[in-house]
C-alpha positions as CSV (number, residue, x, y, z in Angstrom):
1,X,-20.1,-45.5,-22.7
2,X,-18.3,-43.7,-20.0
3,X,-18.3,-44.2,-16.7
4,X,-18.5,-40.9,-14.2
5,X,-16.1,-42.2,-11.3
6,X,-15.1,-39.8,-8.1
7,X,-11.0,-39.3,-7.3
8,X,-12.3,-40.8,-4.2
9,X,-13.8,-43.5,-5.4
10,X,-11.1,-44.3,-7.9
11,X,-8.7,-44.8,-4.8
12,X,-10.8,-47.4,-3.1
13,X,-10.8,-49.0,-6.0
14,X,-7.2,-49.2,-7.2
15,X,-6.7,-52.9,-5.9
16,X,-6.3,-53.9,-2.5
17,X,-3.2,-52.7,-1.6
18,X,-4.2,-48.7,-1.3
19,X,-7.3,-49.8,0.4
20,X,-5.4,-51.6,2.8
21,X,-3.0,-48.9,3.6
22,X,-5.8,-46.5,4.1
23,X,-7.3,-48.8,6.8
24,X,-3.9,-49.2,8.6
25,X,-3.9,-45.2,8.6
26,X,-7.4,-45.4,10.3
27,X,-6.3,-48.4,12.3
28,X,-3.5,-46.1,13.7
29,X,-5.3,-43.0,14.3
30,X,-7.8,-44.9,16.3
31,X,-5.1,-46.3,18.7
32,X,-3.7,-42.5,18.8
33,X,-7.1,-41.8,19.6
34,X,-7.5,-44.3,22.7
35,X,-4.2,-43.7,24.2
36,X,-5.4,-39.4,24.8
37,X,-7.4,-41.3,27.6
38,X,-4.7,-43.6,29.1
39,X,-1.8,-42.6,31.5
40,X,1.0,-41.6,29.5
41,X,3.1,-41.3,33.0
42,X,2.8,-42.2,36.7
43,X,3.8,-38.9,38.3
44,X,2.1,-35.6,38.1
45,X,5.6,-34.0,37.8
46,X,5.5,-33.6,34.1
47,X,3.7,-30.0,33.6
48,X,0.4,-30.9,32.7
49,X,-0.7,-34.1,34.7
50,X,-0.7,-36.9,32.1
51,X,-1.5,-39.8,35.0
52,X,-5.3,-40.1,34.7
53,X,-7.3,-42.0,32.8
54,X,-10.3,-41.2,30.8
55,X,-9.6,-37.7,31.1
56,X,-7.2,-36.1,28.2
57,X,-4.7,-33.4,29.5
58,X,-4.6,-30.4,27.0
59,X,-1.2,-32.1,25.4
60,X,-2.9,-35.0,25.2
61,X,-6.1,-33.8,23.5
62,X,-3.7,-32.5,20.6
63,X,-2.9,-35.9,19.9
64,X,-6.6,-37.3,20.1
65,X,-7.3,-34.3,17.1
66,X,-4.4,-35.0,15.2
67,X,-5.7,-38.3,14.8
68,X,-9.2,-37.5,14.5
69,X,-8.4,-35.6,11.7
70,X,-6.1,-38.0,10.0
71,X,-9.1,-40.8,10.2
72,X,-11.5,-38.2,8.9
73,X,-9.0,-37.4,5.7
74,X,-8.2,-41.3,5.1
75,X,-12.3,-41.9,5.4
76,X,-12.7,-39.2,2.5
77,X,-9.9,-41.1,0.6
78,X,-12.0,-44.5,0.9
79,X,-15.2,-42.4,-0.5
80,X,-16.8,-42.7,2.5
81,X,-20.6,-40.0,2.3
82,X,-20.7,-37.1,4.0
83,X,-16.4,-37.1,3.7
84,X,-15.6,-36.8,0.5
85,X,-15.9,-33.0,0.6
86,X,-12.4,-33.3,2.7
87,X,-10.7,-34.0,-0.7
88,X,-11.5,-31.9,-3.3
89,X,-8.0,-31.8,-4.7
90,X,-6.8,-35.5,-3.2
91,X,-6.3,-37.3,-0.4
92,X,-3.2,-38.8,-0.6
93,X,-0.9,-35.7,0.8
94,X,-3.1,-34.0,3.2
95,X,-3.3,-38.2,4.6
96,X,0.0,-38.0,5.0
97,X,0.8,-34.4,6.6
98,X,-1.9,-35.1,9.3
99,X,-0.1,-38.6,9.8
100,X,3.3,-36.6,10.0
101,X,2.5,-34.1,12.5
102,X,0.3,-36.7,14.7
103,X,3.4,-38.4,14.5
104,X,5.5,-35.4,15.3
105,X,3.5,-33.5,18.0
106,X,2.7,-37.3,19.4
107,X,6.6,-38.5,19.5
108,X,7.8,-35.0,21.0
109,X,5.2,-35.1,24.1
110,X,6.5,-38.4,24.7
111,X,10.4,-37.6,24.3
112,X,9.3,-34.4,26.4
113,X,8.1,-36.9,29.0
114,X,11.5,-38.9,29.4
115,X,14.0,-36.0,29.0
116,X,11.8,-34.3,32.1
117,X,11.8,-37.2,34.4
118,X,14.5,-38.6,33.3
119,X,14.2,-41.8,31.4
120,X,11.8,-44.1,29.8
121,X,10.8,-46.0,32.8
122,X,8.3,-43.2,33.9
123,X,6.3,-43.4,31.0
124,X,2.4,-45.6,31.0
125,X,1.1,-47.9,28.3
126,X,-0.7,-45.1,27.2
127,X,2.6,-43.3,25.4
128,X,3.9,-46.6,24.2
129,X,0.2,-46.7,22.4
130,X,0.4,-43.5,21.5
131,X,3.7,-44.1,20.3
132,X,2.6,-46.9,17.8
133,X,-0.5,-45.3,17.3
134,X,0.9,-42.8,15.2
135,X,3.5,-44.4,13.4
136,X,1.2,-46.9,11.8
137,X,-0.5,-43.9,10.0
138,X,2.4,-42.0,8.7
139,X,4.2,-45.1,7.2
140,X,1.2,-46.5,5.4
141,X,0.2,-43.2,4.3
142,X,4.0,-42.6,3.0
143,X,3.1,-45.5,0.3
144,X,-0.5,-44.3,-0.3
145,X,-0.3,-43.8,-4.5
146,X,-0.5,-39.9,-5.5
147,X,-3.9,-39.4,-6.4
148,X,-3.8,-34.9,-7.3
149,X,-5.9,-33.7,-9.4
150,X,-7.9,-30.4,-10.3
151,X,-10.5,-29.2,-7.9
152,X,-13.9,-30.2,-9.5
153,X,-16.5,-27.3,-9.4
154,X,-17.7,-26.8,-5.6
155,X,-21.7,-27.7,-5.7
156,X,-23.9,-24.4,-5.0
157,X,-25.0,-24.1,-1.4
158,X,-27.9,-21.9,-0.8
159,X,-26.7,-18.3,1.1
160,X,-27.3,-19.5,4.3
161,X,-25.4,-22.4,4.3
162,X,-22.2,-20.9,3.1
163,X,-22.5,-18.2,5.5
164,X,-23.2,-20.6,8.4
165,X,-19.6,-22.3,6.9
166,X,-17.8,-19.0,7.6
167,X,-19.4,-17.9,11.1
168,X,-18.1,-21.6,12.0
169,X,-14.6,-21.3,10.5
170,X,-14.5,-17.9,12.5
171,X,-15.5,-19.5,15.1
172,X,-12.9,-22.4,15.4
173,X,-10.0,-19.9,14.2
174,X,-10.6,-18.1,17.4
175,X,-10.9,-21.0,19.2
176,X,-7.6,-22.6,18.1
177,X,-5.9,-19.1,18.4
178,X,-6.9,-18.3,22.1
179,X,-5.7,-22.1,22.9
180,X,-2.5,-20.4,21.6
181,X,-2.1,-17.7,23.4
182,X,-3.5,-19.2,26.3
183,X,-1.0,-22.2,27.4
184,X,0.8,-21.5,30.2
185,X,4.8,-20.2,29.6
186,X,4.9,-23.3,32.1
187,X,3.8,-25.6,29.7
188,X,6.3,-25.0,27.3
189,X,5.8,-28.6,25.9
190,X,2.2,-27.6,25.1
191,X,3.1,-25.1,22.9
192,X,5.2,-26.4,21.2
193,X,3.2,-29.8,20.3
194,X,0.3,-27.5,19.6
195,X,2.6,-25.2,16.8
196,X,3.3,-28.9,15.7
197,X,-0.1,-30.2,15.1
198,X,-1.7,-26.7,13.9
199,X,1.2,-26.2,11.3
200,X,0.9,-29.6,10.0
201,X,-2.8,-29.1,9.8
202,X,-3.0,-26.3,8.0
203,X,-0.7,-27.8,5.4
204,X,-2.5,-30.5,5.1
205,X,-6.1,-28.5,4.9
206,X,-4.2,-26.4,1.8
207,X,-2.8,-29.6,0.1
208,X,-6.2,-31.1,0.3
209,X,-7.8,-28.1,-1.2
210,X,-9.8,-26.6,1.4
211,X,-8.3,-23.0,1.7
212,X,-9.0,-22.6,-1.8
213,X,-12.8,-23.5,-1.0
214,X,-12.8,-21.0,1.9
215,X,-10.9,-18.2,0.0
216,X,-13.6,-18.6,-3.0
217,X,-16.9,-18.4,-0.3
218,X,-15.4,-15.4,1.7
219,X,-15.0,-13.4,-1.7
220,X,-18.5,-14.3,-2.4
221,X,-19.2,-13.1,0.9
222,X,-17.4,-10.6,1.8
223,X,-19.2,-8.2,4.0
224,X,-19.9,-11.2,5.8
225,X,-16.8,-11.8,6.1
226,X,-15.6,-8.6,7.2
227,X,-18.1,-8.7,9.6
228,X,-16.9,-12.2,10.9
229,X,-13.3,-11.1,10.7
230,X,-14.3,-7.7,12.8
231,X,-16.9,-9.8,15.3
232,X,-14.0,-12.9,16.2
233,X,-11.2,-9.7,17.1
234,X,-13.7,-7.8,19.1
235,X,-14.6,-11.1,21.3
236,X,-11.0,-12.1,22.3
237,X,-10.6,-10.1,25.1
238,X,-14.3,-10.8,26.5
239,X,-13.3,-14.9,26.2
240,X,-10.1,-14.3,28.7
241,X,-10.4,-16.2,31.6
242,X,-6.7,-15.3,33.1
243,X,-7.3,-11.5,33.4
244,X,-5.1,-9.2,31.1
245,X,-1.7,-11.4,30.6
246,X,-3.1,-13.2,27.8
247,X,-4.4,-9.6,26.0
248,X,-1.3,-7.8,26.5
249,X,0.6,-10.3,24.5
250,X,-2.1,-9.7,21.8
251,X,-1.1,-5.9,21.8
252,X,2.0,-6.6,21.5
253,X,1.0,-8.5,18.3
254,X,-1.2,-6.5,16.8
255,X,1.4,-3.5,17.4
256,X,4.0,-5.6,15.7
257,X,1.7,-7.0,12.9
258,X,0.6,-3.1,12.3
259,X,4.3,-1.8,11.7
260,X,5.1,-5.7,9.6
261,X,2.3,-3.6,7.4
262,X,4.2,-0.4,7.4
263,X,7.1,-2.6,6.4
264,X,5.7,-4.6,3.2
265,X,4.8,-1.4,2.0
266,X,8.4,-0.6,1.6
267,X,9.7,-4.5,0.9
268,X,6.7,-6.0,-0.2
269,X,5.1,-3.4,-2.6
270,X,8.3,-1.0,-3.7
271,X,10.9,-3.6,-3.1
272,X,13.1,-1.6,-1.5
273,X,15.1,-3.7,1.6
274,X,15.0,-1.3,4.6
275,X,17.1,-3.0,7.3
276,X,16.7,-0.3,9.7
277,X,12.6,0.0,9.5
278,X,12.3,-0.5,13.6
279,X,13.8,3.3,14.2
280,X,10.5,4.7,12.6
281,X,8.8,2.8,15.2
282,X,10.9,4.5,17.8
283,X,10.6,8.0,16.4
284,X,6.8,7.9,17.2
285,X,7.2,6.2,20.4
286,X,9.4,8.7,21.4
287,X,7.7,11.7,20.3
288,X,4.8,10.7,21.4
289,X,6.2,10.1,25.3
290,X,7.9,13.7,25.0
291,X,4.3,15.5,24.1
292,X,2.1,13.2,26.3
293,X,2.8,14.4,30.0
294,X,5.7,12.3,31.1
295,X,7.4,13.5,34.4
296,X,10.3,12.8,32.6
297,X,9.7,14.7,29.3
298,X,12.0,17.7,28.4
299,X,9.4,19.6,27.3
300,X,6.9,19.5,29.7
301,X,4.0,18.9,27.3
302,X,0.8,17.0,27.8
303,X,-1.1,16.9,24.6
304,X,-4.7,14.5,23.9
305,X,-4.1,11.5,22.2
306,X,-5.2,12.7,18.5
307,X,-2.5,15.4,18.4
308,X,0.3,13.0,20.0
309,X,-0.5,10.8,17.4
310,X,-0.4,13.3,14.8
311,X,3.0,14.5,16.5
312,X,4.7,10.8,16.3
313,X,3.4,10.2,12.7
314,X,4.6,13.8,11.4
315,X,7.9,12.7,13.4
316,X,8.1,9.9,11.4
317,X,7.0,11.1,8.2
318,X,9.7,13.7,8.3
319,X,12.5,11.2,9.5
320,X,11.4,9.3,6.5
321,X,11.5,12.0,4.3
322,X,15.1,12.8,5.7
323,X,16.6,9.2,5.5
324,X,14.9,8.5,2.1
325,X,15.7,11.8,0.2
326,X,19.7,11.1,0.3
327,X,19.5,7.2,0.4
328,X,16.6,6.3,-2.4
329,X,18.9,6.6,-5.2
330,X,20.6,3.5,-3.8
331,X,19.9,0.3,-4.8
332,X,20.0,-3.6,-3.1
333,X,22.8,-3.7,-0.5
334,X,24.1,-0.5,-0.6
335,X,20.0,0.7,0.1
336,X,20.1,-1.7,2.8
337,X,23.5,-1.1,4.7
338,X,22.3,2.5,4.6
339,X,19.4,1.9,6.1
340,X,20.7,-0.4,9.1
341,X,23.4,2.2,9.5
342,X,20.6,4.4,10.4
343,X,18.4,2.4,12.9
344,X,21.8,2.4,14.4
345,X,22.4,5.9,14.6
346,X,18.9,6.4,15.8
347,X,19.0,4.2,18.8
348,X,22.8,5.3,20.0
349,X,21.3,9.0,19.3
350,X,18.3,8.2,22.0
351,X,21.0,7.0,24.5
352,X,23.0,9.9,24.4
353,X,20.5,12.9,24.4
354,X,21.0,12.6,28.4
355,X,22.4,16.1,29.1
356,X,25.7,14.6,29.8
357,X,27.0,13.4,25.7
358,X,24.3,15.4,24.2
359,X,21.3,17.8,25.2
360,X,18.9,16.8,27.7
361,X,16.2,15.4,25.5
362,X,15.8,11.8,26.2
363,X,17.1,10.9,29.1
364,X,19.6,8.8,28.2
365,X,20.0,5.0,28.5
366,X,17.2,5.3,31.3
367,X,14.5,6.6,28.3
368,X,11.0,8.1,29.0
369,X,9.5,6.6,31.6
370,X,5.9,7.2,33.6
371,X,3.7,8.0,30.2
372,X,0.4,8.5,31.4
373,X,-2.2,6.2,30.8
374,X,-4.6,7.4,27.5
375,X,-8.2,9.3,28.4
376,X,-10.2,9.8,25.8
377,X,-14.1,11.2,25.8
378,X,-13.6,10.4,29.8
379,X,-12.3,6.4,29.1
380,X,-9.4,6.0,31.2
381,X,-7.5,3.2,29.8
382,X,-5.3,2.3,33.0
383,X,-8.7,1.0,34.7
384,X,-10.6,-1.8,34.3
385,X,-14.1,-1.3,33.1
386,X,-17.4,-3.7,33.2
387,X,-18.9,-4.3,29.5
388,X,-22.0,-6.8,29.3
389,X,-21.0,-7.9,32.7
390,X,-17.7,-9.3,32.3
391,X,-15.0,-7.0,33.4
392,X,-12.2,-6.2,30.9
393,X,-8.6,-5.1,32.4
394,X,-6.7,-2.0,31.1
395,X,-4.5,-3.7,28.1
396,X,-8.4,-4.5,26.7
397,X,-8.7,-1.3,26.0
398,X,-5.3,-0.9,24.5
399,X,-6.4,-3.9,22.5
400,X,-9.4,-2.5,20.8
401,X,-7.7,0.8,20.0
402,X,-5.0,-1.1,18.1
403,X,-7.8,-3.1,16.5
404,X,-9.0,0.0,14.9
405,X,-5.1,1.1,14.4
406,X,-4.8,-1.7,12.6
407,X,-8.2,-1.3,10.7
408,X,-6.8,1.9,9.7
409,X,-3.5,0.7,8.5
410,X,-4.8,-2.2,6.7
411,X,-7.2,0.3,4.8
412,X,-4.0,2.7,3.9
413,X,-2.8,-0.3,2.1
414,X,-5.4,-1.9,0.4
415,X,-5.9,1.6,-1.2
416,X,-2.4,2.5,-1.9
417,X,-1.6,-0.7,-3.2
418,X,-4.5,-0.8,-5.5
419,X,-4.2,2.7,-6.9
420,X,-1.7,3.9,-9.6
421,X,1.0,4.8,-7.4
422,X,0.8,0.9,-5.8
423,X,0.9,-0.1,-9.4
424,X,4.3,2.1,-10.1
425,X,5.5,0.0,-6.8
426,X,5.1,-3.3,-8.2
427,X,7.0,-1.8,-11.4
428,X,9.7,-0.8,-9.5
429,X,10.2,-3.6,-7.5
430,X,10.4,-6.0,-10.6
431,X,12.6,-3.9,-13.0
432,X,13.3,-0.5,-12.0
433,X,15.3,0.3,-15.2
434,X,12.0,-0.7,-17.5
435,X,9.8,1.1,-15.0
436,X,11.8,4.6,-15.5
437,X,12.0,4.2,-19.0
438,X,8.3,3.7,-19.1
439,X,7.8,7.2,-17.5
440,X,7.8,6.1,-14.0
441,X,9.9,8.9,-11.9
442,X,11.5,5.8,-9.5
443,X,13.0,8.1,-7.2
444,X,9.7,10.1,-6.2
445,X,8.1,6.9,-6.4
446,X,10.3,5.3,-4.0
447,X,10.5,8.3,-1.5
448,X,6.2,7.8,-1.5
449,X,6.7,4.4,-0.4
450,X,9.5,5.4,2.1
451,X,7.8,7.6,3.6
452,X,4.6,6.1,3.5
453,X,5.8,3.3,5.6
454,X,7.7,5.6,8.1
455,X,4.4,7.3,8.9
456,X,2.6,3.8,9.8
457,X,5.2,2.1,11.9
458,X,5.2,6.1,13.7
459,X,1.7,5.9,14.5
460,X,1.7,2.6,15.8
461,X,4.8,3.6,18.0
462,X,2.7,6.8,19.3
463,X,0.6,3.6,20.9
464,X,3.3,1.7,21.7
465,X,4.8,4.4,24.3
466,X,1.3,4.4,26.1
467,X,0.9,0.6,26.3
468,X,4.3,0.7,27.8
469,X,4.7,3.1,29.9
470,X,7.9,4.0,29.0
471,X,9.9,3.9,26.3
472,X,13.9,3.0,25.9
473,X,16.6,2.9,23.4
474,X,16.8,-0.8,23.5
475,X,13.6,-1.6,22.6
476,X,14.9,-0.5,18.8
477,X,17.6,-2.2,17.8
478,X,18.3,-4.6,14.5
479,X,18.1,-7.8,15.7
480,X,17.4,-9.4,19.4
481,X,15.5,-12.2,21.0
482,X,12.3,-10.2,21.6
483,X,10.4,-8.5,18.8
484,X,10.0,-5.8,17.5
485,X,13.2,-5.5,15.9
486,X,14.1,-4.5,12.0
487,X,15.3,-8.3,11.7
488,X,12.2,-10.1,13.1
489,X,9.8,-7.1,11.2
490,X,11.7,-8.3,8.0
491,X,11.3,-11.5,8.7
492,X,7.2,-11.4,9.2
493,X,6.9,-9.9,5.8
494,X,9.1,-12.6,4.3
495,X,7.5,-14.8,6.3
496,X,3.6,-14.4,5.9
497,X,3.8,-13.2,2.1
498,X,5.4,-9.9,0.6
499,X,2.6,-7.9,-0.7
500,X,0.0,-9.3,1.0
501,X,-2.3,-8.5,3.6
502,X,-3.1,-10.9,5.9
503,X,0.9,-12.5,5.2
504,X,2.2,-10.1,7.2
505,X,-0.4,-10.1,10.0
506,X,0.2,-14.1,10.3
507,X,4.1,-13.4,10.4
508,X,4.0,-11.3,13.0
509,X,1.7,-13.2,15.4
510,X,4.0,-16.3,14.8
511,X,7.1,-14.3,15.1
512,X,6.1,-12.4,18.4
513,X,3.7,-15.8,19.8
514,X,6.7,-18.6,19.2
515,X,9.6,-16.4,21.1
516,X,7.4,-15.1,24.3
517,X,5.8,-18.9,24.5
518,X,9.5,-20.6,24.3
519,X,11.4,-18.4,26.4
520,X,13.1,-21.4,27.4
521,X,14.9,-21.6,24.5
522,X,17.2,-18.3,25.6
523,X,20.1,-18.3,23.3
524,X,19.0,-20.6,21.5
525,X,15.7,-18.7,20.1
526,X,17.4,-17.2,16.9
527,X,19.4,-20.8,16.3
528,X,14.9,-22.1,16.3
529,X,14.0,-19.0,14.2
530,X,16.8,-19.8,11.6
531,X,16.4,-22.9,11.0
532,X,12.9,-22.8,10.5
533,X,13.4,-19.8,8.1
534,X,15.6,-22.2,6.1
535,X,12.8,-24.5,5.6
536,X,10.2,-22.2,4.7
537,X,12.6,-21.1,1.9
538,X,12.9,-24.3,0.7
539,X,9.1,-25.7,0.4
540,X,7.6,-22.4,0.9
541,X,9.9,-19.6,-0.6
542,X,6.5,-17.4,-1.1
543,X,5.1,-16.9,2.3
544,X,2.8,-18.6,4.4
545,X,0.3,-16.3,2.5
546,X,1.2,-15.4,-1.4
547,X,0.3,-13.8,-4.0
548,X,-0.6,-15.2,-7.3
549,X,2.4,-13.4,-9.0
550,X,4.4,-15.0,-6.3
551,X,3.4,-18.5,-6.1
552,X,3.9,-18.4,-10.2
553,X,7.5,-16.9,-9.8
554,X,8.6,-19.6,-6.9
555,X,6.1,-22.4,-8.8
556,X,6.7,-22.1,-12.5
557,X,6.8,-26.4,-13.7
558,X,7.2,-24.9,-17.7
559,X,10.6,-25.6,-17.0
560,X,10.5,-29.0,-15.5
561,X,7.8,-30.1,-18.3
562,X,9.8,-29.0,-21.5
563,X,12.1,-32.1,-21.4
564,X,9.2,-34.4,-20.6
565,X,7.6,-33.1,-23.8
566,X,10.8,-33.6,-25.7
567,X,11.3,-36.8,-25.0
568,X,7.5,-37.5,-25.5
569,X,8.0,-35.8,-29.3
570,X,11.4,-38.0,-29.7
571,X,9.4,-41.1,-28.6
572,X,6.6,-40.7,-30.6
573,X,8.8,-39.7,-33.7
């Protein structure tokens, strides 16, 4: 007779020792939890006001989550009701990456405080609880036994249940985003406990399983979800409290996450390593400036928006053609030094077409200034307008046009990558000799994708120009401290998943969020952005957000098993 025993269950009852641990991990978390409403200094000096008590500053309400969540996890792990959903695929490690970046985002805030004020005498009981507090968890937790194991079958929920799951998730993702974008660039310590505790937390919500759960009820769902995904981007600028600073910076992103798009269908689909991708962008900023009524356009042109954009995408789409046609039949490095040689040649072109080294055309180092604010059907974009009663600045409306930019995009590549020419991509990009002697023409193939992903990142310049304002030479160059650039573009495909979707759009918001929230970091920004590229490439090598092919490439055990198996035949021979 067999007994049917939960993972969960099985932990509790391993013998006292994991038991214990797990209540020392909930021990901790509740200190952590008590010290968010004690003083952690005496002086309102430190940004953010950490002297009262019973009231939790933002910082310190990261910390008070952080350990919520970690008590929640080790609950589940005990096989506590209504918890063990938490743990579908074990407690152990999500336990112990919500104990590490309690401990992380906790231990900064504090070290924050003292470097600040200078020294440890300014800090309250409150940090040196909070201190404890969540070191308890993330050593006991460390010795927690490994208890992995195969998701069991998720139990049916009726329609409404699972689609009330999704309208919340959509909910708290906007939620934790706006918190995001919202700190204040004078809060720099905010933002950076809060990348700390929602990095962590995501980790530990995909070791635990929970991604998996979501990914499997929004495919079951998916209008739904669309609709969700549509309805949580729409609100964002109607939830802004501070005016239009906070919405810009989303422009900006969803600008850069559009042309990342352009980008991974190049990289990420065709596998071609374009290091000079951020002079497309430019080509369709700039085109469009020329042809939109600009006192300082050569040409004297004011065109509507739908035929600028067609202009800067043609522009593009021709550029493309151009590069691609003589470059293509390069391969690896000698592709990619081409390529930066010509983002190069582009953006020293724009600063000499000022009448003096070149013809008049751009106007130099001083670029295309006073582009005139979009109109379109009698919408004036450079004036606030009153929607539902809440009054939404000019960069909202920038904001919902890229929304539909980017709608646009992402439907160019869901269809092109699904189609047969998508399909002769992915062939090219893993063995181009096999793919041409299959029949695949590579060249023709990789000019499509070239040019392709010119047009895209042109059409999202043409907007670019106009959210702007104006547009310079040195706003496309290779690499830099502020994005866009071809270096940080590359990076966001790398970075959020090659070949994906959504990888891309998550790269980019990190990559253009992280820099404009920790401008205090100056120089040393790209030092930050290396390092942490480094570490992705060596627990994550596939992206934030992979593919199957590519989490089997970067996750294949077959090797790592066969000499377990030998020595299990030579044992048992």
């Amino acid at each position: 007779m067999t007994t049917n025993t939960t993972p969960q269950t099985a932990v509790a009852k391993q013998g006292p020792a994991p038991a214990a641990l797990l209540y020392a991990v909930i021990g901790g978390s509740l200190l952590t939890i008590v010290s968010a409403f004690l003083a952690w200094t005496w002086t309102d000096e430190f940004p953010g006001d950490l002297t009262y008590y019973g009231s939790p500053a933002p910082i310190q309400t990261l910390s008070l989550i952080a350990g919520l969540l970690t008590a929640a996890f080790a609950l589940s792990a005990l096989g506590v009701k209504g918890l063990r959903w938490l743990t579908p695929t074990g407690a152990r490690k999500p336990v112990w990456v919500l104990a590490l970046g309690t401990l992380a985002g906790t231990w900064f805030t504090v070290i924050a405080i003292a470097t600040v004020l200078g020294g440890f005498a300014h800090l309250e009981p409150g940090a040196y609880v909070a201190l404890a507090g969540s070191l308890i968890p993330a050593l006991a937790a460390y010795k927690l036994p490994d208890d992995s194991h195969k998701a069991a079958t998720a139990k049916q929920l009726p329609s409404w249940a699972e689609i009330l799951i999704i309208t919340g998730v959509f909910a708290l993702g906007l939620y934790v985003i706006t918190f995001g974008i919202d700190t204040d660039d004078k809060e720099p310590q905010l933002f950076v406990t809060y990348l700390l505790t929602v990095g962590f937390a995501g980790f530990a919500l995909l070791k635990a399983g929970l991604f998996d759960r979501l990914g499997s009820l929004t495919a079951k769902h998916r209008q739904v979800t669309l609709l969700g995904t549509a309805a949580a981007a729409i609100a964002f600028p109607f939830i802004q409290q501070s005016g239009d600073t906070y919405t810009l910076i989303a422009v900006n992103i969803l600008i850069f996450a559009t042309v990342a798009l352009g980008l991974n269908v190049v990289v990420g689909l065709a596998g071609l390593l374009d290091l000079g991708y951020v002079a497309f962008l430019g080509v369709g900023a700039y085109a469009a400036a020329l042809v939109s009524g600009s006192t300082a356009s050569a040409f004297g042109i004011h065109l509507p928006f739908w035929a600028a954009v067609i202009v800067g995408a043609l522009a593009s789409l021709i550029f493309g053609v151009v590069i691609g046609a003589p470059t293509l039949r390069l391969r690896g490095d000698y592709l990619a030094i081409v390529t930066l040689g010509f983002g190069e040649i582009f953006r020293i072109a724009m600063g000499n077409l000022d009448g003096d080294s070149g013809p008049d055309i751009t106007n130099g180092p001083n670029g295309i200034p006073n582009i005139p604010h979009l109109e379109i059907f009698g919408w004036n974009f450079g004036e606030s307008h009153t929607v539902g009663g809440i009054v939404l600045g000019a960069y909202a409306n920038y904001y919902f046009l890229m929304l539909l930019v980017m709608a646009l995009v992402v439907l160019i590549f869901a269809r092109a990558g699904n189609s047969r020419i998508g399909r002769a991509w992915v062939a090219i990009r893993e063995d181009e000799t096999a793919a041409e002697a299959m029949g695949i023409n590579g060249f023709k193939v990789k000019l499509i994708a070239f040019a392709l992903g010119a047009t895209l990142a042109g059409l999202a310049g043409t907007v670019q120009a106009h959210v702007n304002s104006t547009v310079v030479p040195e706003n496309y160059v290779f690499a830099g401290p502020v994005p866009p650039n071809s270096a940080f573009l590359l990076a966001a495909v790398i970075l959020g998943g090659m070949g994906t979707i959504r990888g891309p759009i998550l790269g980019a918001a990190l990559l253009f969020l992280i820099p404009a929230k920790l401008a205090f970091l100056q120089d040393y920004q790209l030092l930050a952005f290396g390092i942490a590229l480094i570490l992705l490439m060596r627990f994550r090598p596939e992206g934030l957000i992979a593919n199957k092919r590519a989490q089997l490439e970067y996750h294949d055990d077959t090797a790592d098993q066969a000499p377990t198996d030998l020595a299990t035949a030579k044992a048992g021979a």
